[in-house]
N, C-alpha and C positions, 0 to 999 in steps of 0.2 A: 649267799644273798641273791633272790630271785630279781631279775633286773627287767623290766616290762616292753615287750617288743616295741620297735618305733616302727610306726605307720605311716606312708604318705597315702593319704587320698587325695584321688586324684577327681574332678569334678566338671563336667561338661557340657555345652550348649551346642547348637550348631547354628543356629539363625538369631540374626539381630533381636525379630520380636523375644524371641526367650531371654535374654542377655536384657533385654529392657524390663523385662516384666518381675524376672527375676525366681521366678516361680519355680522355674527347673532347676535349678544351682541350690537352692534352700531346699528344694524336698532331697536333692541328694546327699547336701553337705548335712542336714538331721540325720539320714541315715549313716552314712558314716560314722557321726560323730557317738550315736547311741550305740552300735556295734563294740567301736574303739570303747567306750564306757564298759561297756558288760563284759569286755576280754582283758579288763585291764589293760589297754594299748595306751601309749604316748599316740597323739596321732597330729600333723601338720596337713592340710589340706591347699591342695596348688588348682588352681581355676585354668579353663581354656574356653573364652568366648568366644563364640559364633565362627568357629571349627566344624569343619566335619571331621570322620572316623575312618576318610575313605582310604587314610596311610600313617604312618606312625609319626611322620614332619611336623611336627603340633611343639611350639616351643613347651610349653609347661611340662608336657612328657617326656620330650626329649630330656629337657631338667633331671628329671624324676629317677629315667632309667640311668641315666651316670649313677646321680647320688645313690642309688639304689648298686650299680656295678661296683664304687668305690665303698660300701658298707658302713655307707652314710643315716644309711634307713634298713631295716630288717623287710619290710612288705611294702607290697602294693595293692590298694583297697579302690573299689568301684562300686559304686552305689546295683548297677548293671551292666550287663557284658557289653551294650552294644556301646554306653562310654567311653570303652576302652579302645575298640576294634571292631570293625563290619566286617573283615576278612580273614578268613581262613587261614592264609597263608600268616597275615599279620599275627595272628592269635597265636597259633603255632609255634611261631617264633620266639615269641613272647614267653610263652610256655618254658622251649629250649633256654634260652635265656636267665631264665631262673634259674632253672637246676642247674644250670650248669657254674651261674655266679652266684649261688648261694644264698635265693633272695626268696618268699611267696608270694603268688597272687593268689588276691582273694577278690572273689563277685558275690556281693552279698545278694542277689535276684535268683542266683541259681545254686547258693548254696555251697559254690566251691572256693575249695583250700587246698592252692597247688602243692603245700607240703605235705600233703597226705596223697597215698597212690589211691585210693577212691575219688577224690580232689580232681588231681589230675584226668583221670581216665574221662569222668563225668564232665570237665571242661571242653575236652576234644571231642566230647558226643553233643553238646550244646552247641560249639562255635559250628562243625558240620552242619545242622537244621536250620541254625540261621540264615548260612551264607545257601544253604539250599534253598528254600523259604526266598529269599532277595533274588536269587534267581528265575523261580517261577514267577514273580509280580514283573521281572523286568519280557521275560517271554509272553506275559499275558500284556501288558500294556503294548510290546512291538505290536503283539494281534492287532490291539484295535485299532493302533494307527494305521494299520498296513490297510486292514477292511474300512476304513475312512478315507485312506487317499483311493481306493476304490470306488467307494459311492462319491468322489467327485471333491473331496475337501484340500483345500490346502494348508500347510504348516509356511512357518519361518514368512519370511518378510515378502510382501506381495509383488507381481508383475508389475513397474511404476514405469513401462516401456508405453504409449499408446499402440492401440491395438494397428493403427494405420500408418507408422512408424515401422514395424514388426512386419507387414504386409510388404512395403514399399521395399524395404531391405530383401526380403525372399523375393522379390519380381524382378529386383535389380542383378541379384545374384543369378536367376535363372536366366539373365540376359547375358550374363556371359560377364558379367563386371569383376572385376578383382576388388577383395574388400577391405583394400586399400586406397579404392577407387569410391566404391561405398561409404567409407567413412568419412573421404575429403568432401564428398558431397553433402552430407550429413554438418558435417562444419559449415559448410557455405552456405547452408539454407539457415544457418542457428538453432536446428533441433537439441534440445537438452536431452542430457544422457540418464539414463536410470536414476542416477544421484544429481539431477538436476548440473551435472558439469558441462563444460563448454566443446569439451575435445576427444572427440571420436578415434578410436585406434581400430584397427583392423583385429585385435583379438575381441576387441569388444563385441565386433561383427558377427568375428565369429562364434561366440557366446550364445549371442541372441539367436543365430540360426538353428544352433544347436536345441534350443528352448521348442524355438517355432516347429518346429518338426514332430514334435509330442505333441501339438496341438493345433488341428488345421487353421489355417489362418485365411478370415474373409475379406477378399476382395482383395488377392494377391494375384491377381494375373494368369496361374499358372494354366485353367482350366482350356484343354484345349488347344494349348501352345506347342501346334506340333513342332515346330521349329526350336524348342530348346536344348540344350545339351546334352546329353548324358551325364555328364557331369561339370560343379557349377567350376567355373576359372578359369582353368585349361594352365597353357603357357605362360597368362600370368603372371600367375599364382606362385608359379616356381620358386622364388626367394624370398617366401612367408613361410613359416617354421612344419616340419614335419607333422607336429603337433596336432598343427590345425589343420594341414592336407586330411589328416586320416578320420576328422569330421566334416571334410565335407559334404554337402549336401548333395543328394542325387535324385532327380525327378522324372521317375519311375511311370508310365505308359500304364493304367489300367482299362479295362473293359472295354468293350466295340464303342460307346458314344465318346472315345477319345477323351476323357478326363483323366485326367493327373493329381497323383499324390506326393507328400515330401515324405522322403525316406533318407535313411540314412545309410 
């Protein structure tokens, strides 16, 4: 008596909007379900909403692959591969997995059935392209950030320092201040801190100097001052962390009209 494989599919979203809309979970869970029909399959379908595929941690699969290790279920069905797994490494295993606990996977997008060795082979030449493929978009998107923060753009959350806050600190520091000394001042005047906070720390200081330095800052005193240090703190400085010794600021002598740059 022929006894009809049990199937789990498996069925996935990655973003709230698809889990609301719903759209994506129904065109998978159809496909599925008509495949299991035409193979005579039992088939049980387990849902994973607004998951990504970027690791196997996904409870519903975690589920799966037990029931599937304890031969609870005969397969594992996916509408398509990336459902299942974005990685290479992931997929692989997954692959190993099988065979070795007695189980198939099946991608119905690409056709394969790991318990056939055409199956197999033709799964490891798919999951390859992919994760190549994901590779290249991830190297062509670095590009264009990279030639964006060259023509002058910036990412992530903005400078919320004023720009004569930012000054007053580089002028103070190339006076020799320790910025410990800088910060208690900063408190005593009530200047708020990037986050709108009340209380200045000497790492915070030095933070911002480290900022300023990439970016000349107007009406910072320095131009000219032949009298500054070589370097900002001196003796100090001495028992504020290694850390932040090794950013210090150093203001560097250019060109015969005596002007000065922040370097590092």
């Amino acid at each position: 008596m022929n006894t009809a494989l049990r199937a789990l599919g498996y069925v996935r979203v990655s973003t709230d909007g698809q889990v609301d809309s719903g759209a994506g979970l129904a065109a998978q869970r159809a496909a599925l379900t008509a495949e299991a029909d035409r193979r005579g399959w039992s088939l049980e379908l387990m849902t994973e909403d607004g998951l990504s595929a970027k690791d196997l941690n996904r409870p519903a699969l975690v589920e799966a692959l037990a029931r599937l290790d304890r031969h609870d279920a005969d397969l594992l069905m996916v509408s398509k591969l990336d459902r299942l797994s974005r990685s290479v490494h992931d997929f692989s295993g997954l692959l190993d997995r099988a065979k070795r606990r007695g189980w198939a996977l099946v991608c119905l997008d690409i056709g394969v059935d790991s318990s056939t060795v055409a199956g197999e082979f033709m799964a490891n030449m798919i999951a390859n392209a992919a994760q190549y493929e994901r590779r290249l978009i991830g190297q062509r998107t670095s590009a264009a950030m990279q030639a964006k923060r060259q023509a002058g753009a910036t990412f992530g959350r903005p400078d919320r320092v004023p720009a004569e806050v930012v000054a007053r600190v580089v002028a103070e520091r190339a006076a020799g201040r320790s910025l410990a000394a800088i910060a208690a001042g900063l408190d005593a005047d009530e200047v708020p801190t990037a986050h709108k906070g009340r209380r200045w720390y000497p790492s915070t200081v030095a933070a911002m100097l480290r900022l300023a330095l990439a970016v000349p800052v107007a009406g910072a005193g320095l131009a000219g001052h032949a009298g500054a240090p070589p370097a900002f703190g001196g003796d100090r400085d001495r028992g504020e962390s290694r850390s932040r010794e090794r950013h210090a600021v150093m203001v560097k002598r250019s060109g015969p009209a005596g002007h000065a740059g922040v370097v590092m």
